[in-house]
N, C-alpha and C positions, 0 to 999 in steps of 0.2 A: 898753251895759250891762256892767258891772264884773262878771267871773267872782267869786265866793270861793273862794279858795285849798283848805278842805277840800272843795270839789267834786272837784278837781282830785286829791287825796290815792287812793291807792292799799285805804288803809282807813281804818278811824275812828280817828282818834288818842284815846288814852288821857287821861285826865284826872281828876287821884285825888278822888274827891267830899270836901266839907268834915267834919267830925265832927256840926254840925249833920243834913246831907242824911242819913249812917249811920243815925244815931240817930231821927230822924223813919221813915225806912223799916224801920227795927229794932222799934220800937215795932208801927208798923202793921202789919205784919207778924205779931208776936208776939201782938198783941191781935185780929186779925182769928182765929186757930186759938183763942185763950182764949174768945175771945165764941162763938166757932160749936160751940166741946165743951160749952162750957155750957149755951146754949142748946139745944143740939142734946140733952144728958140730962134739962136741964127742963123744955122746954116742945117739942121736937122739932121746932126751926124753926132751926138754926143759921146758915143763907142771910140768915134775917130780921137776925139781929144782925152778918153781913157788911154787908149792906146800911148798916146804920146805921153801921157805923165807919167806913166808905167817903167817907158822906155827912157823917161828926163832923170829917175830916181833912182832907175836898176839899172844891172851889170852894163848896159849901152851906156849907160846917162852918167851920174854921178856914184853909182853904187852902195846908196844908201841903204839900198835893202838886203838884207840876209838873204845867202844861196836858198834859205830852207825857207824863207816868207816869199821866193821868187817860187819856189814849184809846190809851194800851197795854193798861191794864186793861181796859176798856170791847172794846176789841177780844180779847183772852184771853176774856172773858166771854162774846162772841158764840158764839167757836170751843167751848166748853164746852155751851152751848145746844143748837149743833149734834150734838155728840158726845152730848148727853144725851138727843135726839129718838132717834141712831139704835140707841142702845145698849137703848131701850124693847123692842124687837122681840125679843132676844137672850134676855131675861130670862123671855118667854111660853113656855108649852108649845109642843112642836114644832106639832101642827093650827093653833092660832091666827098662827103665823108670818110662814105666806107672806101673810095676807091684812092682817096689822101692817105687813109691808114694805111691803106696796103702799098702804095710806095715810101711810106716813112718807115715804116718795119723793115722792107727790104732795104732804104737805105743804111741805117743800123747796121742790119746784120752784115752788108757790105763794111761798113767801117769798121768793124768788131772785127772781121775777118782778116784784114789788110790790117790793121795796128797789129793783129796777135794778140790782142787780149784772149 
């Protein structure tokens, strides 16, 4: 089995993206924060209208984005879910705290358990 050479590389070599790639993640970008303020002061769902640019630009939509910038996202996303279970606890008056903690840990470890991580 043939090694490939960027295995062997020290780090990731650089490679300047096309004006196309910019421009498509410029856009996405751009319109991902325009849809979610909007959203987000008229109808108070800004996630909602992430979701949908997500799905207008990816493998559902028009497939502008790379298989590998679809499960970097997807994976940012997970890690944000995470931070968003444990950041609930923080936001409760102090009495209710400890007993938030202890169901958000246990939900965790239930999720941890069931994915297989």
């Amino acid at each position: 089995m043939a090694v490939d050479a960027s295995q062997d590389a020290a780090s990731l070599p650089y490679h300047e993206p096309g004006i196309v790639v910019i421009l498509v993640l410029t856009s996405f970008l751009l319109l991902l924060n325009v849809v979610n303020a909007a959203l987000d002061r008229v109808l108070y769902c800004g996630l909602l209208g992430q979701v949908l640019v997500g799905i207008a630009w990816g493998t559902p939509g028009a497939k502008w984005l790379s298989e590998s910038l679809e499960e970097t996202v997807v994976q940012l996303g997970y890690l944000g879910l995470i931070l968003l279970v444990y950041e609930g606890p923080h936001a409760l008056h102090r009495p209710a705290r400890p007993i938030s903690v202890a169901l958000t840990n246990a939900h965790q470890a239930d999720f941890l358990l069931r994915s297989n991580l």
